[in-house]
C-alpha positions as CSV (number, residue, x, y, z in Angstrom):
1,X,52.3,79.1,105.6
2,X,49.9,76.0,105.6
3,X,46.5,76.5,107.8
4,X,44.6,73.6,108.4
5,X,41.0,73.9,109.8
6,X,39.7,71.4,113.1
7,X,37.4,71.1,115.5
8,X,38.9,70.9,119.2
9,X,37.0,67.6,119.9
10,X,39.1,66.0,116.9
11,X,42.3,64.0,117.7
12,X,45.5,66.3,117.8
13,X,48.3,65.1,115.0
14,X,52.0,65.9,114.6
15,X,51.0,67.6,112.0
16,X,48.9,70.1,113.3
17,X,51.7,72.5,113.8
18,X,50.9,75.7,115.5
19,X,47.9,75.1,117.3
20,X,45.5,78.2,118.0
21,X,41.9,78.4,119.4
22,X,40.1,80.9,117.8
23,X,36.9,81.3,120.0
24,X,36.1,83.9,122.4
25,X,35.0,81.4,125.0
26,X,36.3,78.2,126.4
27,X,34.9,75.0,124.9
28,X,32.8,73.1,127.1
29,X,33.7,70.0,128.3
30,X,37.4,70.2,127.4
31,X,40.0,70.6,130.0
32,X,42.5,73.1,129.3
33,X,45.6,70.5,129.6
34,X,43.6,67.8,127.0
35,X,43.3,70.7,123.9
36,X,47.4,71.1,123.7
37,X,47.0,74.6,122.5
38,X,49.6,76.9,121.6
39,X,47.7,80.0,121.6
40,X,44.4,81.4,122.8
41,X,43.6,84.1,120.3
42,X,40.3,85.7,121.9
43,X,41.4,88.8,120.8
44,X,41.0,88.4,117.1
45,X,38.0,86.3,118.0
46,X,34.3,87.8,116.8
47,X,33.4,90.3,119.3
48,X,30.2,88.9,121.8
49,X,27.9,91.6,120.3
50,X,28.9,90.5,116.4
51,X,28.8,86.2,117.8
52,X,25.2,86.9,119.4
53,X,23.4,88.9,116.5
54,X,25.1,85.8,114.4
55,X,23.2,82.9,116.3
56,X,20.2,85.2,116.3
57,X,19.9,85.7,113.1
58,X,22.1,82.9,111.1
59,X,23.6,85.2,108.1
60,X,26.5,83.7,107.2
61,X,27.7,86.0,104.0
62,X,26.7,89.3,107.5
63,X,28.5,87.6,109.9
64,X,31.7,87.1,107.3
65,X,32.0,90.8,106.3
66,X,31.4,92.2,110.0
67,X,34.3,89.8,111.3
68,X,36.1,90.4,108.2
69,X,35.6,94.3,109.5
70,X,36.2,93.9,113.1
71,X,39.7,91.6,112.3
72,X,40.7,94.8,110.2
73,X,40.2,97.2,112.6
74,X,41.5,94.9,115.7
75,X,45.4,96.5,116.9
76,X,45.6,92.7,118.2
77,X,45.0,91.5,114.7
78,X,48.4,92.8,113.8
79,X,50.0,91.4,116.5
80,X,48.8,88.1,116.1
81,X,49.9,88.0,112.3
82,X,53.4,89.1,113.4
83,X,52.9,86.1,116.5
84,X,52.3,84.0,113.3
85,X,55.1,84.6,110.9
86,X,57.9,81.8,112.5
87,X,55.1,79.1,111.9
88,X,55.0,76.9,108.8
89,X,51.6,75.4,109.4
90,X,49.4,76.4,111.9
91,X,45.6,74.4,113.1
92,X,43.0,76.9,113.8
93,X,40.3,75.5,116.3
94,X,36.8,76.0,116.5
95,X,34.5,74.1,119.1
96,X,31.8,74.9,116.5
97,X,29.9,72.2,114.6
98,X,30.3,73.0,111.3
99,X,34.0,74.4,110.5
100,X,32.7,76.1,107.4
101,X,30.0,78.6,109.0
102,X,32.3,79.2,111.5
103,X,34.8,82.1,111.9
104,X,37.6,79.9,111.5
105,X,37.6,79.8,107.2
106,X,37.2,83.7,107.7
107,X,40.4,83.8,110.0
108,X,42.0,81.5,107.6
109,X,41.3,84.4,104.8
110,X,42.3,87.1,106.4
111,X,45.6,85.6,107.5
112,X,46.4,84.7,103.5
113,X,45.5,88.1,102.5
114,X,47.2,90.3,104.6
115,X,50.8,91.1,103.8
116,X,52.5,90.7,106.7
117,X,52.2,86.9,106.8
118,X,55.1,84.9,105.6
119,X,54.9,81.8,102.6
């Protein structure tokens, strides 16, 4: 499976694939009919309590091993893995600034880690 990394205020492509928001809340200034989502995955999202502390206190390597944590011990985790397997490439979307101190890389990981995803 091929997962690509965007920001929801970039241009959709054909070759997005799959397309999944992976934010708790709704991006601002985007109308739901614009973002052409496939899936809203709050559920595997960072918790409020673990999203706050992280703009408080700005420790990326904390933040990655608490939502690495939480995603482990999420029920909906599993769920959405299994929700994943049809998909050969799937865009994960952030409304975050920068992609790579986000949670999406950390999403992308523990998708390609865990064994029930497909190749």
């Amino acid at each position: 499976m091929k997962i690509q990394l965007k920001r929801v205020y970039e241009t959709e492509s054909p070759d997005d694939g799959f397309r999944i928001l992976a934010d708790r809340l709704w991006p601002r200034g985007i109308k739901k009919e614009a973002l052409h989502l496939d899936f809203w995955a709050k559920e595997v999202a960072p918790s409020t309590a673990l999203r706050k502390r992280y703009h408080q206190d700005g420790k990326f390597e904390d933040f990655k091993a608490d939502y690495t944590q939480e995603l482990l011990a999420n029920p909906a985790f599993a769920s959405f893995l299994e929700m994943l397997k049809p998909h050969k490439v799937i865009t994960l979307l952030t409304a975050s600034k920068l992609i790579e101190k986000s949670a999406l890389p950390i999403l992308e990981e523990a998708i390609s880690k865990n064994p029930l995803k497909t190749s």
